[in-house]
N, C-alpha and C positions, 0 to 999 in steps of 0.2 A: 656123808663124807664127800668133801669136794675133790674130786679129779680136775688137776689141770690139764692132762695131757685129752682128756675128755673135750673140755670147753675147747680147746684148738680143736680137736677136729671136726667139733661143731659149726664152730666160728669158720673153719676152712669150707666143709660144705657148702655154708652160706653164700662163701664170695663164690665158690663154683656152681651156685645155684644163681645167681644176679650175673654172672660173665656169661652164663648161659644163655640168659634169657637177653642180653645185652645181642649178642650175636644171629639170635634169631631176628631180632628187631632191622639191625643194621644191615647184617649181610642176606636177609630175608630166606634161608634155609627152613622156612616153614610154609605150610600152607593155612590155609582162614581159618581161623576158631574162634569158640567164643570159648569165652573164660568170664564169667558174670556179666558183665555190662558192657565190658571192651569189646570192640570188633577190630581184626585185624584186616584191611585192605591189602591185598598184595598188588604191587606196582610193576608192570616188567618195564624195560631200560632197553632200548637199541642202541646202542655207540658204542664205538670204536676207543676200548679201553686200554689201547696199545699206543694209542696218537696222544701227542701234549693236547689237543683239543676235548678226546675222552676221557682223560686223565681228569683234567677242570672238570668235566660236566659231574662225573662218577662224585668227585668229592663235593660238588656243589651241592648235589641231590643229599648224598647222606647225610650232609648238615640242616638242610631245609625239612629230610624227612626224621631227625633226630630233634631237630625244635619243634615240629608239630607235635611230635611222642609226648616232648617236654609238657606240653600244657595242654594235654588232651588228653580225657576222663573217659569218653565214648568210643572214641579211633585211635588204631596204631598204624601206621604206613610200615608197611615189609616192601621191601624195593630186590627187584631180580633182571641183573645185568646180562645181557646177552649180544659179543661183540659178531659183529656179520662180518662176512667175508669179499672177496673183492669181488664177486657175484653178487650184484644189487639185489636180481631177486631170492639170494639165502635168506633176508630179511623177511620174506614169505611164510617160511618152515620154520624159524626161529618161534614168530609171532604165532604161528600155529601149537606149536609146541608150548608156549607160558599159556596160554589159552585151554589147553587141553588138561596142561600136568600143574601149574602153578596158581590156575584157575582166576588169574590176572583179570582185575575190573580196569583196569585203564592202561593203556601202551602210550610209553612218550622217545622222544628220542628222531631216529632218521635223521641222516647229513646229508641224504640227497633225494633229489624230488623219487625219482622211480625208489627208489625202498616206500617214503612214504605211500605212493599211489598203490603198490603191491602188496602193501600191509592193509590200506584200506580196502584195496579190492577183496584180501583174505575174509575181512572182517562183515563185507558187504555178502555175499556170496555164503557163509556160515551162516547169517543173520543170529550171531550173536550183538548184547548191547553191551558193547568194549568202546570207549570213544577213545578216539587215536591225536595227542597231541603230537605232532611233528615241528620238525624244527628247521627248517625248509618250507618255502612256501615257491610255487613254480613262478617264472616270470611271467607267463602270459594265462590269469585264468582259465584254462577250460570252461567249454561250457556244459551247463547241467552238470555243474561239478556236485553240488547237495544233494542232485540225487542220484548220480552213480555211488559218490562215496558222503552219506549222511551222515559218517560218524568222525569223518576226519576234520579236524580242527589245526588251525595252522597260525601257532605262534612266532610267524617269522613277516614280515613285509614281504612284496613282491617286488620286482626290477626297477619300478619306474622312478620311483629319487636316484637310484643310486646311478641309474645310465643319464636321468636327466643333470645330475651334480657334473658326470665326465663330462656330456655339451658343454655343459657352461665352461670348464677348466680349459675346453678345445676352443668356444666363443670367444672366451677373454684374451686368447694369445692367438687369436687368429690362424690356427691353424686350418687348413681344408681340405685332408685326406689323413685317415687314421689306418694303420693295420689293427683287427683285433685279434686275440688272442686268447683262447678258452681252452679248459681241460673236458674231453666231453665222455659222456660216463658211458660210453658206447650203447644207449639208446636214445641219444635225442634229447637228453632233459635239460638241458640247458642252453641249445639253440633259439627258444624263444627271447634270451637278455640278445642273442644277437642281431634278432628285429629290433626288439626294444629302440639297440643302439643305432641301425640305422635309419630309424625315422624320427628319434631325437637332435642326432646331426643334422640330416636334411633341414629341420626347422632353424636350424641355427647355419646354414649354409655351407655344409662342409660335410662328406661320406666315408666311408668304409671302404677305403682303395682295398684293400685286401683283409683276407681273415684266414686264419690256420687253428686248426680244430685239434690240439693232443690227446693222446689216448692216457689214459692212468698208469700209472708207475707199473702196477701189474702186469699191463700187458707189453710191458716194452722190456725183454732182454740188452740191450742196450742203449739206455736212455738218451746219452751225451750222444751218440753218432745218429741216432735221429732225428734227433733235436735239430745238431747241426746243420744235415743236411736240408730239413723243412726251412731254416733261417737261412740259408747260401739261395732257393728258390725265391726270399721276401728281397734278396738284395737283386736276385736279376730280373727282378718283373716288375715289382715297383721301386717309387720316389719319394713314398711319405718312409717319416723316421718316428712317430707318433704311433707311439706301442702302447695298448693299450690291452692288458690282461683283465679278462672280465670275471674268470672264474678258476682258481686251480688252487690245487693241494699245497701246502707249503715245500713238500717235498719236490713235486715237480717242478714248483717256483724257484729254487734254488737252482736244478739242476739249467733249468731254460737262461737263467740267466747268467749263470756260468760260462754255459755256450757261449751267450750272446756277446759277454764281453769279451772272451779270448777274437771272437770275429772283429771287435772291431764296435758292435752295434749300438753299445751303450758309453758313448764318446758325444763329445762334441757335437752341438746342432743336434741331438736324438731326445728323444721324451720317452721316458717311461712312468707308465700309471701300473699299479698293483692294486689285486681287490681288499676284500674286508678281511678274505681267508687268508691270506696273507700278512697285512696288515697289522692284525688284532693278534699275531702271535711273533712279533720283529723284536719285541722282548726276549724271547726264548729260543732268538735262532741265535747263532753261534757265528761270534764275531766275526771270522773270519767269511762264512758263507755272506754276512750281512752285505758286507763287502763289495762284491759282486752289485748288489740295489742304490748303491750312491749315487745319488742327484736323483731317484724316482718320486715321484707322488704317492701317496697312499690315501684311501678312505675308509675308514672306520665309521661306526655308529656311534654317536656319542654317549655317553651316559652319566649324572651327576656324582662326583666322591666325595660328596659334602654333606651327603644326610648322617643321620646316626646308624640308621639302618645297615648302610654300607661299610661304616666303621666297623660294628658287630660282627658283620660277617667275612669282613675281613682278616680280621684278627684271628676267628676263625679257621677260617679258608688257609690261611697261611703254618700254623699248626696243624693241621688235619694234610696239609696238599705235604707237609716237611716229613712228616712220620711215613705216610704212603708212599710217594714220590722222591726219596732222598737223591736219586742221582739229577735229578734237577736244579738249576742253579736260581731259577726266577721262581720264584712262590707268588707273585701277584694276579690275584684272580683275572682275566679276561672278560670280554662281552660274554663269550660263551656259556663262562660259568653262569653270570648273572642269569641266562637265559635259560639255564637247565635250573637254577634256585628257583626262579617263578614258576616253571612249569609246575614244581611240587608243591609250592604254594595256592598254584592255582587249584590242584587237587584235594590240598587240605580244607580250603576257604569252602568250596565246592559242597566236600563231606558233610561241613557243618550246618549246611541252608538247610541239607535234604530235609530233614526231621521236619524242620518250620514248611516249610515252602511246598513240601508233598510233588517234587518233580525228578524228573530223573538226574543222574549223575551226566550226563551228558548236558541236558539242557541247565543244569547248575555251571557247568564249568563256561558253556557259551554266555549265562549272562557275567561272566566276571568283569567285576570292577574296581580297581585298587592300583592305585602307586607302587608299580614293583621296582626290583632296582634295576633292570634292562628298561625301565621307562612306564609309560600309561600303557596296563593292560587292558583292553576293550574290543570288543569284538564285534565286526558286522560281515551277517553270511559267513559266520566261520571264519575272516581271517582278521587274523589282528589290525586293529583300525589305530593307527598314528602316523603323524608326521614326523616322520625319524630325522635327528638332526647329526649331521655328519660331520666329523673333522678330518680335514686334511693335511697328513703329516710329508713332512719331507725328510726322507733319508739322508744321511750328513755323515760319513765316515762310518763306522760302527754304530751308530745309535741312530735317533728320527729327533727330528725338532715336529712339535707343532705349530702347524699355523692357523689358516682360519677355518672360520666355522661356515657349515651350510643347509639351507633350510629351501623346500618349496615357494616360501613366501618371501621370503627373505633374504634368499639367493648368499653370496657371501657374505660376512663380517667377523667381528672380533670378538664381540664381547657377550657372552652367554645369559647376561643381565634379560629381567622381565621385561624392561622398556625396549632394550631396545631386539629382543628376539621377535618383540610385538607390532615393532615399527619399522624396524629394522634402520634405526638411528647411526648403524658401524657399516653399511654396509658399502661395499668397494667393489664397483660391477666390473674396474677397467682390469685391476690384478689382484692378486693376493697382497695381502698388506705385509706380512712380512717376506724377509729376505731370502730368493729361491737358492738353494746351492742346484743345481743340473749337472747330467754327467758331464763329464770330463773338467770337473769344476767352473763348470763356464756360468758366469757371473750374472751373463745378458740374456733373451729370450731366446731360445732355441728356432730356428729354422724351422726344423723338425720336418726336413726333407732333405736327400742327399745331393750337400752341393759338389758341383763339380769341382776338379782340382787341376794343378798343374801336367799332372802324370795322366789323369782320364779328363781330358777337357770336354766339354759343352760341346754336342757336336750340331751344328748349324749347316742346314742346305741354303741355298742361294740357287734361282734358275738361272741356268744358264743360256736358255734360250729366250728372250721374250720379242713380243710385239713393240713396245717400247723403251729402249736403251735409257731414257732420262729415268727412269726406275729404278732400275737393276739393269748395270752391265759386268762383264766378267771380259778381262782383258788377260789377254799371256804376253811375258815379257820374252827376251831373246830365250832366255833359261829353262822358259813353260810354267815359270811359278804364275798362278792365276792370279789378278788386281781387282778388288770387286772399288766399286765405284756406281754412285745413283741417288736418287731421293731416300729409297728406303735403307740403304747402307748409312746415309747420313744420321736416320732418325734413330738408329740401331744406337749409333755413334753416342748420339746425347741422351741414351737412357741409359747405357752403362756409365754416362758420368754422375748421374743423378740417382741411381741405383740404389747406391747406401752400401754394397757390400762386394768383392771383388768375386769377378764370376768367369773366369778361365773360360775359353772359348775356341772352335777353329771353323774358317766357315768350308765346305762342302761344294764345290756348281755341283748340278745335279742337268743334264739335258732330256726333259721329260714337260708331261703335261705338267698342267696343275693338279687334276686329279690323282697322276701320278707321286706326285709331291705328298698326297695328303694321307696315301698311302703307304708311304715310306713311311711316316713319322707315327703312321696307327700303328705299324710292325715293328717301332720302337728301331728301325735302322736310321734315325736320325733323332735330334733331342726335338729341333723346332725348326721350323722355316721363317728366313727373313728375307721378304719379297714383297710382290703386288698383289698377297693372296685375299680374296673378297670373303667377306665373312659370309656364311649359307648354312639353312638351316638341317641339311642334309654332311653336311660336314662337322657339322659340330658332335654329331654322333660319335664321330671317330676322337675329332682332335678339339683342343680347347682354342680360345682363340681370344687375344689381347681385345681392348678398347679400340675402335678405328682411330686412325690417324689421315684417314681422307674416305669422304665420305662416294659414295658411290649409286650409281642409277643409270638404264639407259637410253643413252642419246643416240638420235637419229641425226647424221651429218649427211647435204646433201647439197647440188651446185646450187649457185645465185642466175638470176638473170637484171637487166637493167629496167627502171620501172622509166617509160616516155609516157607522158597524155598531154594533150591541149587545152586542157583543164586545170594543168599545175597551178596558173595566177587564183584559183579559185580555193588553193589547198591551204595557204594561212590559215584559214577561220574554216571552223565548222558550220555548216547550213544551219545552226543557232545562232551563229555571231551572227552571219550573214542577215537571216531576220530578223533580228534585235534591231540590226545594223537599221536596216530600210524601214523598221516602223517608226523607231525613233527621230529619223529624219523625216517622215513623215507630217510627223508630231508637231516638230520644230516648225515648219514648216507653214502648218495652218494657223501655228500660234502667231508666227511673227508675219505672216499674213492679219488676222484679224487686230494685230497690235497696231500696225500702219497704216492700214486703209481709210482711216478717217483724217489721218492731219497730212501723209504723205503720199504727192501725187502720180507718185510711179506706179504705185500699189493700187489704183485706182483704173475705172473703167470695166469694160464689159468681164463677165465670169471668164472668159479667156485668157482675155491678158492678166487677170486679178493671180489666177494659177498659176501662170506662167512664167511671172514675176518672179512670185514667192518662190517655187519651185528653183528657180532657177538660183536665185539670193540664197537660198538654204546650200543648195549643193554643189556651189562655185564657192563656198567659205572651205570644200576638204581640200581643194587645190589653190587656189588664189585670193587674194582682195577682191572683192566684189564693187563695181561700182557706185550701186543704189544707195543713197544716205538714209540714214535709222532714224527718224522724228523724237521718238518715244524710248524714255529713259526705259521702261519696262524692257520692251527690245533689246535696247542693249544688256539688258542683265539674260535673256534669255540666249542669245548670240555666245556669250563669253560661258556660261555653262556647255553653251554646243562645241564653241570652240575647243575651249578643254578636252572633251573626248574626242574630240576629230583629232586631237594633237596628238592624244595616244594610242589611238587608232592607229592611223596612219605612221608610226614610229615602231607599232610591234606588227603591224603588216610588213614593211620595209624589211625588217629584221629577217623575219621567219620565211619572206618567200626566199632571197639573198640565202639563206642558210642550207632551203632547200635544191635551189638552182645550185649553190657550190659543191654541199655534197650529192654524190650518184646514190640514186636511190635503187636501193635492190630486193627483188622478191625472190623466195624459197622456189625452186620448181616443183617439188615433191614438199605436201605438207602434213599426208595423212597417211597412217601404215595400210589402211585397208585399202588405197586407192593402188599401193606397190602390189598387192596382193591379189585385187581384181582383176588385174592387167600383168601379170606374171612377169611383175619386173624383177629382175636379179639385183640382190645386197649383195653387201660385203661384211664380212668379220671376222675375230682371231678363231680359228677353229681348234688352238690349244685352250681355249677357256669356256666357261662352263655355258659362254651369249650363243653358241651356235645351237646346243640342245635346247635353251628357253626360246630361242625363236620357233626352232622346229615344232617344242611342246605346247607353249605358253600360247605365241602365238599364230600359230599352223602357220608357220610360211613349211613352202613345198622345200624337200632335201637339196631337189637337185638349183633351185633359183639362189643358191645358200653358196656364195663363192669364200672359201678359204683363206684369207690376207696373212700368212705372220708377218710383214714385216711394214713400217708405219709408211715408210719410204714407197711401199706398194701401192698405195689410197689410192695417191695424187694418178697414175696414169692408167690405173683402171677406172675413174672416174673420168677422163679424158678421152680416153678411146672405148668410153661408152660402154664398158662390161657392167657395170654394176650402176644401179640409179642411186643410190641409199649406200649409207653405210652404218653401222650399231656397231659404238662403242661404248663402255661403262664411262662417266663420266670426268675422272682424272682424267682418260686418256684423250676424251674429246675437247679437254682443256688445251693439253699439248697440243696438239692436231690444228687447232683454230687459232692458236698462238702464232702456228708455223706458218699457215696458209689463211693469210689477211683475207686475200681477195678470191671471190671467186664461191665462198662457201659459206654454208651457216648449219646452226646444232638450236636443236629444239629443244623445250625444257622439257627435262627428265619424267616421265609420267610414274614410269615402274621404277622403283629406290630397292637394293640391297644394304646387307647389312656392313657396308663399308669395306676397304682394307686395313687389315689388318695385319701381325704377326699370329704365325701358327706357333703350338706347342702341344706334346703330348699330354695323352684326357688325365685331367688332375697334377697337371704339374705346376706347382707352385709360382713358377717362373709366368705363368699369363697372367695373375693376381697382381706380382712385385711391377712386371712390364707395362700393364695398364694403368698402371699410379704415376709411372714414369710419365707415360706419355701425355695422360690427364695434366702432370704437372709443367710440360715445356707447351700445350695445346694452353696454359690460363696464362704464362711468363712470353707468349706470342713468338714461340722459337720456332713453330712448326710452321706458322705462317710463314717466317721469312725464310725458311726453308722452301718452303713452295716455292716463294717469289723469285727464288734463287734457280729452282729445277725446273718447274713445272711454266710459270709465266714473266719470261726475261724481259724489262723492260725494253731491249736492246734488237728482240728478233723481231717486230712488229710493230709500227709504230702507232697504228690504227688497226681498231678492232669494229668491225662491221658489224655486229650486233648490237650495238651502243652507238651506230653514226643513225638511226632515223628519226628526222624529226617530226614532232607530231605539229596535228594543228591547234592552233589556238581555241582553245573553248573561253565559255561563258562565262563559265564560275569564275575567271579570273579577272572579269571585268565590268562584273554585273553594278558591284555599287559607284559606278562611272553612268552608267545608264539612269539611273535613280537618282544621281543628283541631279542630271540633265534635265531626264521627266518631270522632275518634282517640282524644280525651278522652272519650267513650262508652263506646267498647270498651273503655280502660285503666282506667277504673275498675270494669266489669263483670269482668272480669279479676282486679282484684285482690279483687271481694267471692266470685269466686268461689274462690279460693283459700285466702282465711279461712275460709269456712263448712266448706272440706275437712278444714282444720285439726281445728275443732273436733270436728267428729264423728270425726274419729280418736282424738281423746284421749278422750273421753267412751265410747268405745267400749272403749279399751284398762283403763279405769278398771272400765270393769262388768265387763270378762272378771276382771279380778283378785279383785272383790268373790264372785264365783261359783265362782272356781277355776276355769273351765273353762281350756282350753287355748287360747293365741294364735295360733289358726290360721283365725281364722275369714275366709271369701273374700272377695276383692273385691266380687265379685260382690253378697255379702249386703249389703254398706256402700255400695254403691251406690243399693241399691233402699230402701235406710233413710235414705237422704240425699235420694231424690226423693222420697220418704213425707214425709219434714219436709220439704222446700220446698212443695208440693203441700197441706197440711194446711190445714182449716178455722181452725181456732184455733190458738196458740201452746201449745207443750208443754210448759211452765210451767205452764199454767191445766188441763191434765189430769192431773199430775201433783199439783194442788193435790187435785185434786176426787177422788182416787185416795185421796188421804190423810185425805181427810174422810170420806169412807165407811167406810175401813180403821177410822177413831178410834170411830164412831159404831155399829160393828157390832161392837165389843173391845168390852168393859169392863173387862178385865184391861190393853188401852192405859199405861193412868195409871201401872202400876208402871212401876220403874226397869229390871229384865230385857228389860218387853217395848218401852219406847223403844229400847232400847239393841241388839233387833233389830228394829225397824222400818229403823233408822237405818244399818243395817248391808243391808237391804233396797232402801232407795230409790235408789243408784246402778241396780239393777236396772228397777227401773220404770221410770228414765228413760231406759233404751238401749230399753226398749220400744214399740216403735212403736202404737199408735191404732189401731184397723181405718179403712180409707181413709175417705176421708167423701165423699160421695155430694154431685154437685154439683146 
């Protein structure tokens, strides 16, 4: 007999027999059994299931550990949540506790580094084999992290993209001082991203003017008046406006930034960056708090919503997160979630090797390998290995736009495509490509340092005392209102017009050292100093300091005396011209000597007068016409080469002595420091700047030989009545100084260089960055020179400048190839007269051998010594040859007939290859 009321409450059973078993599964209310073939893993859970961020994770995991269930014959995952308290290490006893009672093979979970390190140290310390996925990984590995804690596994990246993505966001818009700002979990665990960050700045030229460290919501009974007042401390100590939150809760990120903006901080010229914690949950804050974040940056981790995988689980996720979670308005999964789904994926994949693979659950889970939907899961040493790709959103009213993307490799771009993530084909190193909104809706790049205003102006010192008034002077009118006037108030002048941005100001005299100066502005009772301050490497500690605007080094200024010698007609030329001078005349000399002596009979007679001649014809051509007439065309070509150089000789001789006789020549009396130092001569210097300790230190001169000058007007008659031999001034001022006083003085070049003057500014203030751009740009448009030309060296006060009146002497190199055309046309006509004369007495010779019959063989040798016989002769051989034949006629009488002419004539080829007996000189 059929009962229906039977079959119901069979049928009812049933489903309370499958809802039962459903609840064991999900909400993991059991511990491991086997039931035939099935094994149940029990999973414990650390997160904070009270926060929108545990809320994600909880639901993410039940879905990941509900699909494994799904298609798993072998394993069930039982998962057991357990939220810690605001005591990181309750995380400790929790994990202790699933360990003991719930007999949990694997722990996942931890939102901050110390839970994980406390859970692992539990786990190290039991030596049970529980491997610990964490979800957190610290910024700065530890070392021998493996083997204090071998079983902790860190599914999270560490600091270094995400602090090197900030450099670059701080690079591209130039900014050069950041405050940071972190939530710190009152042990330390997150001070390492604040190394991170400032030695990724540093590489990119810009630091951590400041950092403030907040405590957790927990520990702060009233959060808002804390907050406050740590932000009232960032406005009175620093300048940068470049906020940069590295790590904090959403909830204290609301409340900081509340603060910040009722102060004023998140306006105009300010930057704000926010972390990922942040970031990855600007969905689910509430319009109104969003609010408060307009114009910030954010970065996030990217992750694809274009697979199928992520479709699944989102459809998912969004029914599971609406039934669970109903007072929630956003149901879209977060990073977060993705990153708690993987973990349990990683644990299922894990389960499944063990059987094949024969290795533990631990080392299964280290080798995982697979495309999860938070990205490539892969592990080296335990911590997940990728290149995380970032996007950076920008907050806009109530909601975020995004813009670009960012990569280690790749740095920024647009487009998430394979080519070009691979090439980085989009990428835009100078800005972001899309359009920034910044607080206070400001359009254009932010400052991002507090500029001064009408109401709290710029406050600038000016000395009121200096050594040299063409500098800086400081006048008072009938009323006492101060007039500042000088070089460096002018150049002040033209960088506030070129500036780019209006910069409220008021200047300060201040009657003090310099050092005194450099320490006002280190204690921040002044903004900057604009004056004659010298850039030094011992200053720069304190204060920043612009590009120079005149360079600096010092000089030694000391009297002249008048240079007399008897020698002055000898100083034209140098003792090289001089010997050039006299060989070449030499030269000349013997040429147009041996060029004459045979046809021209001045040139002729004993070896004295032959000298004497010459000599004399050669060097009556640099003053006068010379008498003696030239025979020989050669000659005259060798004459007209000499003349030439004698022409210009004697026209830059002319010149050069005239130039020296006109101006007074004058010598240093003092030319070397040590010679002031041997002899215990007293200097002079400004004893308000920093020349009177580098002489003391640098270069030992004694305290007391070290006279004190401030004023420029002092030099001249301590120099006069003999107190000080020497004076050290940096070298601007000994520009002035030599300008004023023509006569009487000179300044040696600078041997020791500082680093110029400059403008001061307080360390990291933005204003010596913008100021130096300034200056760079009136130092290339030649504004600074005529500046100078205008303070420092007036055409008007000097009309002559004695370091530029001495003239040197003429050297060689300027007239050497004058010499060489002289020589060469010397030689080459001696040359060629000697080759003619070879000539002829060859033929002449060859003619008498034929007249004699004798035989053509006669030596070299012989016609050598008959060739020097005729150049060497008294008289010409024509005139012996005359007088040969006059004898011959006068001692014949038989002459007259025709026979005996007719061997005379047949004769006289002979007599004339005859050489003379020598003739005796």
């Amino acid at each position: 007999m059929h009962f229906p009321f039977i079959n119901l409450l069979a049928q009812a059973r049933t489903w309370f027999s499958f809802l039962l078993i459903s609840l064991v599964f999900i909400n993991g209310y059991k511990a491991e059994v086997m039931s035939g073939d099935t094994k149940v893993i029990p999973i414990g859970a650390i997160i904070d299931i009270n926060s929108r961020v545990g809320k994600e994770q909880r639901v993410a995991m039940d879905i990941a550990a509900q699909n494994y269930n799904d298609i798993s014959n072998t394993s069930k995952l039982a998962l057991y949540f357990q939220e810690p308290t605001k005591d990181s290490f309750k995380a400790t006893s929790l994990a202790e506790e699933m360990i003991k009672k719930q007999k949990v093979e694997v722990i996942v979970g931890m939102q901050t580094w110390t839970e994980a390190a406390s859970v692992a140290e539990l786990v190290h310390e039991t030596q049970v084999e529980v491997p610990i996925i964490s979800f957190v990984a610290p910024a700065i590995t530890p070392p021998l992290m493996e083997i204090r804690w071998p079983s902790l596994v860190r599914l999270a990246n560490n600091g270094t993209a995400y602090v090197k993505c900030i450099a670059d966001l701080v690079h591209v818009y130039n900014w050069h001082s950041v405050i940071a700002i972190y939530e710190d979990d009152a042990y330390g665990g997150d001070s390492g991203m604040l190394a991170l960050l400032s030695e990724a700045l540093q590489d990119v030229g810009s630091m951590v003017e400041y950092h403030l460290a907040l405590p957790s919501l927990a520990y702060l009974p009233n959060p808002g008046e804390f907050i406050r007042k740590e932000l009232f401390k960032i406005t009175e100590n620093t300048q940068s406006r470049v906020f940069i939150v590295l790590q904090s809760s959403l909830e204290l990120g609301i409340h900081l930034f509340k603060e910040a903006s009722q102060m004023g901080l998140v306006d105009r010229d300010s930057v704000w960056m926010i972390p990922e914690s942040i970031t990855n949950l600007l969905d689910s804050v509430n319009k109104s708090s969003i609010s408060y974040m307009e114009g910030a940056l954010g970065i996030k981790t990217y992750y694809s919503e274009n697979s199928n995988e992520y479709t699944k689980f989102e459809d998912q996720f969004r029914r599971a997160f609406r039934d669970k979670n109903p007072e929630e308005d956003n149901r879209d999964p977060g990073f977060y979630s993705l990153q708690a789904y993987d973990s349990i994926q990683i644990i299922g994949n894990a389960i499944d090797r063990i059987a094949s693979d024969k290795k533990t659950l631990l080392q299964e889970i280290v080798s995982s390998n697979f495309l999860g939907l938070s990205g490539k899961i892969k592990f080296e040493s335990k911590q997940l290995l990728q290149n995380p790709t970032l996007r950076i959103v920008n907050v806009d009213g109530k909601s975020y736009r995004e813009l670009d993307l960012w990569t280690l490799e790749n740095g920024f771009f647009t487009n998430i495509s394979t080519k070009e993530a691979k090439n980085g084909a989009s990428r835009n190193s100078e800005s972001l490509s899309g359009p920034v909104i910044w607080p206070g809706k400001l359009l254009r790049v932010p400052k991002g340092w507090n500029l001064p205003t009408k109401q709290k102006p710029l406050r600038i010192a000016v000395p009121g005392r200096t050594a040299f008034s063409k500098f800086v002077k400081v006048d008072y009118d009938a009323q006492g209102n101060p007039k500042y006037s000088g070089f460096c108030i002018d150049i002040f002048d033209k960088v506030l017009e070129i500036l780019g941005y209006d910069l409220p100001y008021e200047y300060c005299p201040v009657n003090g050292t310099y050092p005194d100066l450099v320490q006002l502005v280190y204690n921040k009772t002044y903004d900057g100093v604009v004056g004659d301050m010298t850039v030094l490497a011992e200053r720069m500690e304190f204060v920043d300091f612009t590009v120079p605007y005149a360079e600096s080094g010092l000089s030694m200024i000391v009297t002249e005396k008048s240079l007399e010698s008897a020698w002055m007609f000898m100083k034209p030329f140098t003792w090289q011209m001089w010997a050039v001078t006299g060989a070449i005349l030499t030269y000349t000399m013997l040429v147009v000597w041996y060029l004459e002596k045979e046809d021209n009979e001045e040139f002729q007679g004993n070896w004295k007068n032959q000298i004497t001649t010459s000599f004399w014809f050669t060097f009556s051509s640099l003053f006068f016409a010379h008498r003696e007439k030239m025979h020989s065309n050669l000659s005259r070509i060798v004459m007209v080469s000499w003349l030439f150089l004698v022409l210009i000789l004697n026209s830059s001789y002319t010149a050069s002595l005239s130039s020296m006789l006109t101006v007074q020549q004058l010598h240093a009396n003092v030319t070397d420091i040590e010679w002031l130092k041997k002899n215990d001569m007293k200097i002079g210097c400004d004893g308000d700047s920093f020349v009177r300790t580098y002489l003391e230190e640098v270069e030992k001169f004694k305290p007391g030989n070290i006279v004190n000058i401030s004023n420029e007007n002092n030099y001249d008659p301590e120099f006069k009545n003999y107190s000080i031999a020497a004076a050290f001034l940096e070298l601007p001022y000994e520009k002035v100084y030599i300008s004023k006083y023509c006569k009487g003085y000179t300044a040696s070049t600078p041997t020791t260089r500082f680093g110029g003057l400059g403008f001061m500014f307080q360390k990291g203030s933005p204003l010596a960055r913008d100021v130096s751009k300034a200056i760079l740009e009136l130092l290339q448009k030649g504004e600074l020179k005529k500046l100078e030309d205008i303070w420092l060296n007036p055409k008007d006060v000097c009309s002559n400048n004695l370091n530029s009146n001495t003239t040197e002497s003429l050297k060689l190199g300027s007239f050497w190839i004058l010499y060489v055309i002289s020589g060469a046309t010397s030689t080459i006509c001696f040359l060629v007269s000697t080759i003619h004369s070879l000539k002829s007495s060859q033929t002449l010779n060859d003619d008498a051998q034929e007249s004699n019959g004798s035989p053509n063989d006669v030596s070299r040798w012989k016609r050598v010594v008959k060739l020097t016989r005729k150049i060497c002769s008294r008289k010409h051989k024509t005139s012996k040859v005359k007088e040969d034949v006059t004898d011959s006629s006068s001692s014949c009488d038989c002459m007259s007939t025709p026979e005996h002419q007719q061997e005379m004539a047949l004769q006289l080829p002979e007599i004339i290859t005859v050489s003379s007996p020598p003739t005796q000189l």
